[in-house]
C-alpha positions as CSV (number, residue, x, y, z in Angstrom):
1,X,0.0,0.0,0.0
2,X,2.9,2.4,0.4
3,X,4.6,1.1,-2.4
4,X,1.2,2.6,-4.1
5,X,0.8,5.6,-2.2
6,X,4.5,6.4,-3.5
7,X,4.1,5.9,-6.7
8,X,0.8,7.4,-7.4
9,X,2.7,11.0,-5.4
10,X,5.5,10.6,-8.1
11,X,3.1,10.5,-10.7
12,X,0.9,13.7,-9.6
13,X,4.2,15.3,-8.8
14,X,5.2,14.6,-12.5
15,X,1.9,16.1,-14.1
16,X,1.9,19.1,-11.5
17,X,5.3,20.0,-13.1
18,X,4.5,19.4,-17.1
19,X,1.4,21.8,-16.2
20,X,3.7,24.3,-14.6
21,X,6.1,23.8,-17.7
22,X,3.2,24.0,-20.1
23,X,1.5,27.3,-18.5
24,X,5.0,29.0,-18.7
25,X,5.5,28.4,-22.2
26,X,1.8,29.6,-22.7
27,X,2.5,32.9,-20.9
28,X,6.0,34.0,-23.1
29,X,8.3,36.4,-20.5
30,X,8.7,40.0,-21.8
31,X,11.6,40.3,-23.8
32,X,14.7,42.1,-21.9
33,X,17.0,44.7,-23.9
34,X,20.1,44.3,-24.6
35,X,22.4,46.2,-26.2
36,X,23.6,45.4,-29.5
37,X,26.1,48.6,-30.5
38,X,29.3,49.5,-29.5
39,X,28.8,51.2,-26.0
40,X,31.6,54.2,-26.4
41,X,29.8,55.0,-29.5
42,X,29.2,59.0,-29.1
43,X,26.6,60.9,-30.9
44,X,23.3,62.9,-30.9
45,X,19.3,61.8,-30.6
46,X,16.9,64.5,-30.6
47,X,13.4,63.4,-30.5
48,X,10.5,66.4,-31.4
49,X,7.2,66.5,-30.2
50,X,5.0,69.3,-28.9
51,X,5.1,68.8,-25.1
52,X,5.5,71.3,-23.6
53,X,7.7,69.4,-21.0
54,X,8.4,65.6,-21.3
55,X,9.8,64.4,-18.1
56,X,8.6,60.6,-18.4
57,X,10.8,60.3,-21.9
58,X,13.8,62.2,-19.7
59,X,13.6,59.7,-17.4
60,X,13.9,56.9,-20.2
61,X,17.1,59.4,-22.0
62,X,18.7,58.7,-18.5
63,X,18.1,54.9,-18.3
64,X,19.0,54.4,-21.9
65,X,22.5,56.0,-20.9
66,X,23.2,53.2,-18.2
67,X,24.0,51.3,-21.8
68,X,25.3,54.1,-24.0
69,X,26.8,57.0,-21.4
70,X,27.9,58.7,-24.9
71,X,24.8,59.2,-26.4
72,X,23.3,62.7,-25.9
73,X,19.7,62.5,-25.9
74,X,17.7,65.6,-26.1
75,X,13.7,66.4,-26.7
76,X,12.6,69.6,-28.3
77,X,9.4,71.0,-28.2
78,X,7.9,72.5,-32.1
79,X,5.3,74.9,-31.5
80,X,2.2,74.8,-33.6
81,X,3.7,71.3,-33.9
82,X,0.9,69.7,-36.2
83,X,1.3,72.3,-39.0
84,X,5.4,72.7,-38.5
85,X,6.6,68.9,-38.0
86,X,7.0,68.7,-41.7
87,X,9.0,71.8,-42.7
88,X,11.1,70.7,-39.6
89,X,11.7,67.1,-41.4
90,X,12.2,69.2,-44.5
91,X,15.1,71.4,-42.8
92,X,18.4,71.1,-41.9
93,X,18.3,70.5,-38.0
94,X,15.1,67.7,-38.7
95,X,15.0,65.6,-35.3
96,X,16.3,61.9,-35.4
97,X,12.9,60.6,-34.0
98,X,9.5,62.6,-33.6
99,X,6.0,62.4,-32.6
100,X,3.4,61.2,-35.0
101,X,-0.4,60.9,-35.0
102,X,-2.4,58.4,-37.0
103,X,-4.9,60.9,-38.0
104,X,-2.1,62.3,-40.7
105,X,-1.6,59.5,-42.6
106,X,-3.4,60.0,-45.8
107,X,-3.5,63.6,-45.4
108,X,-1.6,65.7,-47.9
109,X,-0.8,68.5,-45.9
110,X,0.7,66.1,-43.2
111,X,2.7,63.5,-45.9
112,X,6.0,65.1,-44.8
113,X,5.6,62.8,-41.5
114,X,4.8,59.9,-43.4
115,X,7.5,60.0,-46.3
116,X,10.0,60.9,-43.4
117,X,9.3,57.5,-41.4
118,X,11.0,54.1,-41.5
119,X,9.2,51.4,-41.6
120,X,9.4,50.1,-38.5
121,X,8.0,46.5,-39.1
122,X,11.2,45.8,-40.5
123,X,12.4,42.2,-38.4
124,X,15.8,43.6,-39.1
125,X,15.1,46.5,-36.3
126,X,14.4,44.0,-33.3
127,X,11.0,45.9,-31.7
128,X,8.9,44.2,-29.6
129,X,5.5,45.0,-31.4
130,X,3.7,41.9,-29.8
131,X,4.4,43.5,-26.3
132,X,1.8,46.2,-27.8
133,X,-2.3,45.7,-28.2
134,X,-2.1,44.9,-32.2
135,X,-5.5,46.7,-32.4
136,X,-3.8,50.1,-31.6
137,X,-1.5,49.8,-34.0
138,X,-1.5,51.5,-37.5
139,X,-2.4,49.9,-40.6
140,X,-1.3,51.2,-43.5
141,X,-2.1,50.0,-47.0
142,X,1.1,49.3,-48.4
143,X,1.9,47.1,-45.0
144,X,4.5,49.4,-43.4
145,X,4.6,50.9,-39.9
146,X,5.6,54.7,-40.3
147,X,5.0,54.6,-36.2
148,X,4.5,53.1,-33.3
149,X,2.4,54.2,-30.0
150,X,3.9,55.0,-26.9
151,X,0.9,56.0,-25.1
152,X,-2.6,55.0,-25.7
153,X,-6.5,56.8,-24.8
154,X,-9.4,56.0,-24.5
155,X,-12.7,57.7,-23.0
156,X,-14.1,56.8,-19.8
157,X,-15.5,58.5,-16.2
158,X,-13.9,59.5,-13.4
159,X,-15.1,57.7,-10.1
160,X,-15.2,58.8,-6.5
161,X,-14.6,55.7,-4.9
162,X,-14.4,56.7,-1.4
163,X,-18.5,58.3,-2.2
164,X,-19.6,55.3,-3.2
165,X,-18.5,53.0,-0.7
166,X,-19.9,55.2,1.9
167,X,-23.3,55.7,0.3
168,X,-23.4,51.7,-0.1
169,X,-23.0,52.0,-4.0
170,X,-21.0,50.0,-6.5
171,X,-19.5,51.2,-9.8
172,X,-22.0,50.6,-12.2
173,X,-21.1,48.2,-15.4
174,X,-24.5,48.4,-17.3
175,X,-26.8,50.9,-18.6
176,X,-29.4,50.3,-16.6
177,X,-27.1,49.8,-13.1
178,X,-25.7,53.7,-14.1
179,X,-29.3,54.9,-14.5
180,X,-29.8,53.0,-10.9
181,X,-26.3,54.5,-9.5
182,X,-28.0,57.7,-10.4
183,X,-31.4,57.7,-9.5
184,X,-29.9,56.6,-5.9
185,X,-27.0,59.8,-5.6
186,X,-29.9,61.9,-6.5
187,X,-32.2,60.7,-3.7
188,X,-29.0,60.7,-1.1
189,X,-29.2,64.6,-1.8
190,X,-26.6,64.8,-5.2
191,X,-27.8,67.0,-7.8
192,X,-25.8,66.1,-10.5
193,X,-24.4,62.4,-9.9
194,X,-23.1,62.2,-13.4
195,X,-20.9,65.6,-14.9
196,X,-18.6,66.8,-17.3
197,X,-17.6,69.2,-19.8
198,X,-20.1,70.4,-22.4
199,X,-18.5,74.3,-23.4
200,X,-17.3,72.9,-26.7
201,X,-18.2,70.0,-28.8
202,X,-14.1,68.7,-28.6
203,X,-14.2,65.8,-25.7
204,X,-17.6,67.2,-24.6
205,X,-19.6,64.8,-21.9
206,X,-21.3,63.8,-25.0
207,X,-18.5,62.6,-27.4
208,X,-16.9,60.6,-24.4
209,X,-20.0,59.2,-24.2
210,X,-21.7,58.5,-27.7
211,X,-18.4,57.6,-29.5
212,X,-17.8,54.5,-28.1
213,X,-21.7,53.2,-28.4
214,X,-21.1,54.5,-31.6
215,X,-18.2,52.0,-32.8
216,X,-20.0,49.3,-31.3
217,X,-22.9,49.9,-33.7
218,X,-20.8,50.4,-36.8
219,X,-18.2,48.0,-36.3
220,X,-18.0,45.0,-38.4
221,X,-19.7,47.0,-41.2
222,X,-17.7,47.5,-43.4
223,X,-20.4,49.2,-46.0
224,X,-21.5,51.6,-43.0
225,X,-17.9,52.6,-42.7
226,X,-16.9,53.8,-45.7
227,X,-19.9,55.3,-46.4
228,X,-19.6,57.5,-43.4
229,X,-16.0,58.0,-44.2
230,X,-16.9,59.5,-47.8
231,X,-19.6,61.9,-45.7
232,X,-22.4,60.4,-47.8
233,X,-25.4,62.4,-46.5
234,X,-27.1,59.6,-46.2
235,X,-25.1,57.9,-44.0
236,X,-26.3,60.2,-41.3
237,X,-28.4,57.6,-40.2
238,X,-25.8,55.5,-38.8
239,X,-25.9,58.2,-36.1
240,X,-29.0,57.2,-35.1
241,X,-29.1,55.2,-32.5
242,X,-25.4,56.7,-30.8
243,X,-27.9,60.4,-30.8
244,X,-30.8,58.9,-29.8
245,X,-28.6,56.9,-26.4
246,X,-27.3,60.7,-25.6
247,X,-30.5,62.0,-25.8
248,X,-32.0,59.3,-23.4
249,X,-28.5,59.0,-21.2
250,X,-28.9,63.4,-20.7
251,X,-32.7,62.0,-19.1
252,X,-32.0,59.1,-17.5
253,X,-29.0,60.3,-15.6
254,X,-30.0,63.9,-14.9
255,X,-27.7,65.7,-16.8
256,X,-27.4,69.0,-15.5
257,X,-25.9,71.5,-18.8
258,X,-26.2,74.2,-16.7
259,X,-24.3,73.2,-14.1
260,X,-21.9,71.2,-16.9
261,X,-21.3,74.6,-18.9
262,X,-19.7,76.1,-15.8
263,X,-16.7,73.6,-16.0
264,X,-14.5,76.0,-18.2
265,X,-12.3,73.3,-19.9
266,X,-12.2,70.1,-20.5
267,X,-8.9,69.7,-18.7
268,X,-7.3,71.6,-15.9
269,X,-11.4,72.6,-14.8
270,X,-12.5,68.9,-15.1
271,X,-9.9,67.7,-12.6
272,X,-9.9,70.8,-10.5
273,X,-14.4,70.4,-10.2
274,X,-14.5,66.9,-9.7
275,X,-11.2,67.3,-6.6
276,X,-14.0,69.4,-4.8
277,X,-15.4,65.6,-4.0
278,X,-19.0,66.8,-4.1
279,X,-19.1,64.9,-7.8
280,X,-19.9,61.0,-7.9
281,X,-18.9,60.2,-11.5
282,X,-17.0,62.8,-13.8
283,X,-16.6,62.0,-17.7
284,X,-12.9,62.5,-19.1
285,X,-10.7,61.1,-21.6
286,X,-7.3,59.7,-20.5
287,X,-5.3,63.1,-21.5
288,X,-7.4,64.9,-18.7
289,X,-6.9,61.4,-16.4
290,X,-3.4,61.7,-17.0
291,X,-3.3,65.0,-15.3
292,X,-4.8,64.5,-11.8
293,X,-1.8,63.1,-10.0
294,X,-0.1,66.4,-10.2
295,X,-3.4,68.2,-9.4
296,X,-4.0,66.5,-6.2
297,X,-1.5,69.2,-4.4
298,X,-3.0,72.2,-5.5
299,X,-6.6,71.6,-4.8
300,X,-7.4,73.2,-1.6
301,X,-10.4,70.7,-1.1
302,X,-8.9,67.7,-1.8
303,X,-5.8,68.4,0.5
304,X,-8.8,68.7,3.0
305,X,-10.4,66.0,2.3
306,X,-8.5,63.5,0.0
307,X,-10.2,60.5,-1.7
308,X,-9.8,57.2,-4.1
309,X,-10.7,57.8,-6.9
310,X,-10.6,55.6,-10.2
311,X,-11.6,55.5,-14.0
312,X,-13.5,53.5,-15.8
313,X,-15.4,52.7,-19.1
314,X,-18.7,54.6,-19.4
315,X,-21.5,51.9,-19.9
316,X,-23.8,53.2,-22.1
317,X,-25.5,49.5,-23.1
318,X,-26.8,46.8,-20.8
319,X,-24.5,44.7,-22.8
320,X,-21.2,46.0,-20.6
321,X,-19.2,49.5,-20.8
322,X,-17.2,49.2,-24.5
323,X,-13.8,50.0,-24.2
324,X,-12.8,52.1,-26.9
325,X,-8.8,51.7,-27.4
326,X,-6.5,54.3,-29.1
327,X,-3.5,55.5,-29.6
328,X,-2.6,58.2,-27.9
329,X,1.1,59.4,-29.0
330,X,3.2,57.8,-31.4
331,X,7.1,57.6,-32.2
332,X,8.5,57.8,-35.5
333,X,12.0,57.5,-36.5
334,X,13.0,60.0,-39.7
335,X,15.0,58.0,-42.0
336,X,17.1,60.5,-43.0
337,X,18.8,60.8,-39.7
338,X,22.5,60.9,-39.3
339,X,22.5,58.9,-36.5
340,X,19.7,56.3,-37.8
341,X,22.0,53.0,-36.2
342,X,21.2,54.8,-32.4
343,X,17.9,56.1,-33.3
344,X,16.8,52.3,-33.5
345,X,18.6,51.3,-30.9
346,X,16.7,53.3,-28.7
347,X,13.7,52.3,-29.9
348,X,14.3,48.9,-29.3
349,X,15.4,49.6,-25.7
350,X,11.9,51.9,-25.8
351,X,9.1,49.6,-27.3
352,X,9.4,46.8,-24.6
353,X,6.5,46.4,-22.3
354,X,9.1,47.4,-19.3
355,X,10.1,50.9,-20.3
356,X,6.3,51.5,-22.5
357,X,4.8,51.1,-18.9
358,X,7.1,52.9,-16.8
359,X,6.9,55.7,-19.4
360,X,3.0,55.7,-19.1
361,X,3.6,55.3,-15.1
362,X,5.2,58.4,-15.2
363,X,3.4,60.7,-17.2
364,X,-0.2,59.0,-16.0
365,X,-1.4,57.9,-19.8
366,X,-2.6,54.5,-20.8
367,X,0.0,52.1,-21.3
368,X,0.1,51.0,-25.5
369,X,0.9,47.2,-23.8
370,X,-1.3,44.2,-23.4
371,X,-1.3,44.0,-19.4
372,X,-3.3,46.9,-17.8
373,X,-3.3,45.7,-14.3
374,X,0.3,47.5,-13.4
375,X,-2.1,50.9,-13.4
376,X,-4.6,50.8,-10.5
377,X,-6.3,53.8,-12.5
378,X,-6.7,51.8,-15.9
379,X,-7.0,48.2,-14.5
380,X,-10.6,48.3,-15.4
381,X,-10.4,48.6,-18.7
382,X,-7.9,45.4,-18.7
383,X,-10.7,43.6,-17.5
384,X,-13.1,44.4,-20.3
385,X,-14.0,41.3,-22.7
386,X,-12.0,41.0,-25.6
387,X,-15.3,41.2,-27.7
388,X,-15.9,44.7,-26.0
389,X,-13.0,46.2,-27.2
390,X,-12.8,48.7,-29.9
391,X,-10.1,50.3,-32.0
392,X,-11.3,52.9,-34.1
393,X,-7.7,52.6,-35.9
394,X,-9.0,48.9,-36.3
395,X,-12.7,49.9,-37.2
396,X,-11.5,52.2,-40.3
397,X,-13.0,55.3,-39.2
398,X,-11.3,58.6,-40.2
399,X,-11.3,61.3,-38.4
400,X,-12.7,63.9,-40.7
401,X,-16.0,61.7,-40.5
402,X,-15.7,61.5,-36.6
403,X,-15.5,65.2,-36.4
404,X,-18.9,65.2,-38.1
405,X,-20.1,62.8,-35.3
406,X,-18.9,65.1,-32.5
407,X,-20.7,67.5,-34.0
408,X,-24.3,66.2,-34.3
409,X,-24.1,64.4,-31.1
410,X,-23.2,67.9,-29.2
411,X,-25.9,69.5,-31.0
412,X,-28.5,66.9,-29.5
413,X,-26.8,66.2,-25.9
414,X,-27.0,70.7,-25.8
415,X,-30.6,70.2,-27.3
416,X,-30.0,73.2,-29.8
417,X,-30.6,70.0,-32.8
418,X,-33.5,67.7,-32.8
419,X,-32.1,64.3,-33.7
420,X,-33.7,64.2,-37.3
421,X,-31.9,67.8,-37.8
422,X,-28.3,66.0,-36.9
423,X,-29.2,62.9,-39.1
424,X,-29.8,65.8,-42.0
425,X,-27.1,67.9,-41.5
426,X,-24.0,65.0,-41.3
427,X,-21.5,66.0,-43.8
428,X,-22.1,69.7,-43.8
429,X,-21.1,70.4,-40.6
430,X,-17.9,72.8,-40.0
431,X,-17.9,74.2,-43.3
C-alpha cells in the first residue's frame, strides 16, 4: 500500500510539473533589452514632439545611458507642432525621431511625416511589437509601420470611490445599473451624480460618451464605414441610434448642462471640479486622467479632504461598458537621420513592455501594452472582454468623419438640434 501511495505522489508530482512547464511556455516572458552597438559610440538623438515638458521620456534618456553613457539625448518641443513637423523634417536641424499621429496619414498636408518614417516593421530593427495591443497599432495600405504608440487613450469616467462606498454604492457596469447609481446619488441629496464638460463640442460629456456606443454599432460593417468616411449624407443615419442613447442618457442620468457649462475646460477645470469631492462620476478622456496626480496638491479641497478615486469605461449599453482603445502618442523614427544605427537602438530599448509602462507610469497615460493591471487607474479597462473592445484605428473610421459625429451628437446632448436635424445635416457640418 505504500509502495502505491509512493508511486501514485510521483506521478501527480510529474503532471503538476508538465502543467507548470506548459503554463510558462503559454504565458511568453517579456523580452529584456540588450544592447547590441558599441557602448563608447558618441553621438546625438533629438526626439521632437509638442510637449511642452516631457519628463517621463527624460527619465527613459537617462536609463537608456546606463548602456550608452555617450549618447546625448535631447527632446525639443515644435510649436504649432501639427502644422510645423514637416517643414522641420524638410530642414536642416530635422529631429532623429518625432511624434506622430495616425490621424495624418493619408492627409496631404501632413505626408511630410509619413515619407519621413522608416518602416518600423522591418524584423531587421528588433522591436517588440507583440508586447503592444495589435488593435492600436496602424495599418497602413502598403503594409508598413511609419510609427508606433507609446501611449494610448481611451474615453471613460472618473469615479469617487471613497463616495460610493460610503453611500453603499458599487460602480455601475451596465446601462441600466448607471441609470440606478443615479437615481440613488440623487435621492442621497446629489444633484448632478453624473458631470462633465459640455462648453465645446471637442471631448464634450457627449462625445466621451456617444463615440464609443457609436463603434459598437458600426463596427463589423464594413459598407457603414466607408460610407460614413466618404460623408455620404445619407449615412447620417448610422448616427441614429449613438444620438438617440445621448439624448435618453442626458434623461435618465440627470444631466445638469447648466451646471456642466460652468466647467470652463475640459482639462485643468475637469480635474480641479470633480477634486471638490461633491461629484460621484466625472466623464474625461485619458489626457485629462493623466493630469490629476499632479493636481492633487493644489486643490485646496482635496488636500482637505483626500479621496480614491478611479476611471473607468462609461457603460452606455446593458451589454457592458465598451472600451474604446486608441492610440494616444506615437514615435516615429526619420530616415534621413545621421544617426539612424542609435535612433533604432533606442527604440528597441523603448518599445518593450518594461520601459512602454514605466513611461505611461510616469506621465499618467494608458499604457500602449497588453497587461493593464500594473495601473490601478486603468486596471478596469484590462478587465473588459476582448469582444468589447474597440479600435477605431482597427474599425476604419477617419477622423474627418468622426468630427462630423462630435458635431451632431453635441448638437442633440446641448438640445439646440433635434435628432432628425443632426441625421440631415452629417456632412455639412464645419464648413
Amino acid at each position: 500500500m505504500k509502495k502505491m501511495t509512493s508511486i501514485f505522489l510521483s506521478a501527480l508530482m510529474v503532471l503538476e510539473l508538465v502543467a507548470c512547464s506548459t503554463a510558462v511556455q503559454e504565458e511568453p516572458a517579456a523580452k529584456v533589452f540588450t544592447p547590441s552597438l558599441d557602448a563608447s559610440i558618441s553621438c546625438q538623438i533629438n526626439v521632437a514632439g509638442g510637449y511642452d515638458n516631457f519628463e517621463a521620456l527624460e527619465a527613459e534618456f537617462d536609463h537608456f545611458n546606463d548602456f550608452y553613457p555617450n549618447v546625448e539625448l535631447t527632446y525639443t518641443k515644435i510649436d504649432d507642432y501639427n502644422n510645423m513637423i514637416g517643414t522641420v523634417l524638410n530642414g536642416n536641424d530635422a529631429p532623429d525621431i518625432y511624434v506622430n499621429y495616425s490621424w495624418m496619414y493619408g492627409r496631404d498636408q501632413y505626408s511630410s511625416s509619413i515619407e519621413h518614417a522608416e518602416d518600423l516593421s522591418d524584423p531587421a530593427l528588433g522591436l517588440d511589437l507583440e508586447c503592444i495591443r495589435p488593435n492600436i497599432i496602424l495599418n497602413t495600405a502598403d503594409g508598413s509601420l511609419p510609427m508606433v504608440p507609446v501611449f494610448s487613450n481611451t474615453y471613460g469616467m472618473l469615479v469617487n470611490t471613497d463616495l460610493f462606498e460610503r453611500e453603499g454604492l458599487t460602480v455601475p457596469t451596465t446601462y441600466t445599473e448607471l441609470v440606478e447609481v443615479c437615481d440613488a446619488l440623487r435621492a442621497k441629496g446629489y444633484d448632478s451624480p453624473i458631470m462633465g464638460f459640455s462648453n465645446e463640442e471637442t471631448t464634450s460629456l457627449f462625445t466621451l460618451s456617444a463615440y464609443p456606443y457609436f463603434c459598437e454599432t458600426v463596427a463589423g460593417d464594413a459598407q457603414a464605414v466607408a460610407d460614413f468616411n466618404s460623408l455620404d449624407p445619407s449615412a447620417g443615419e448610422y448616427m441614429r441610434p449613438a444620438l438617440e442613447k445621448i439624448e435618453q442618457f442626458v434623461n435618465d442620468c440627470g444631466v445638469d448642462l447648466q451646471v456642466c457649462g460652468e466647467i470652463e475646460n475640459n482639462y485643468d477645470a475637469v480635474i480641479m471640479r470633480f477634486f471638490e469631492g461633491d461629484v460621484p462620476m466625472m466623464t474625461a478622456s485619458g489626457d485629462t486622467v493623466s493630469g490629476t496626480r499632479k493636481r492633487e496638491s493644489r486643490s485646496e479641497a482635496f488636500i482637505a479632504n483626500p479621496f480614491a478615486y478611479t476611471f473607468v469605461p462609461i457603460p452606455m449599453s446593458d451589454d457592458g461598458a465598451t472600451f474604446l482603445d486608441m492610440p494616444n502618442l506615437q514615435f516615429s523614427v526619420n530616415k534621413d537621420s545621421e544617426n539612424l544605427e542609435m535612433a533604432n537602438e533606442f527604440m528597441r530599448f523603448l518599445i518593450t513592455s518594461a520601459e512602454l509602462n514605466n513611461m505611461a507610469q510616469e506621465k499618467g497615460l494608458m499604457s500602449p501594452t497588453r497587461d493593464l493591471s500594473f495601473n490601478s487607474m486603468y486596471a478596469a479597462f484590462g478587465n473588459i472582454p476582448e469582444s468589447r473592445i474597440l479600435s477605431p484605428e482597427e474599425i476604419g473610421l477617419t477622423d474627418d468623419a468622426v468630427i462630423q459625429l462630435r458635431l451632431a451628437v453635441y448638437g442633440v446632448g446641448t438640445g439646440t438640434m433635434t435628432i432628425d436635424e443632426a441625421v440631415a445635416g452629417f456632412g455639412t457640418y464645419g464648413q
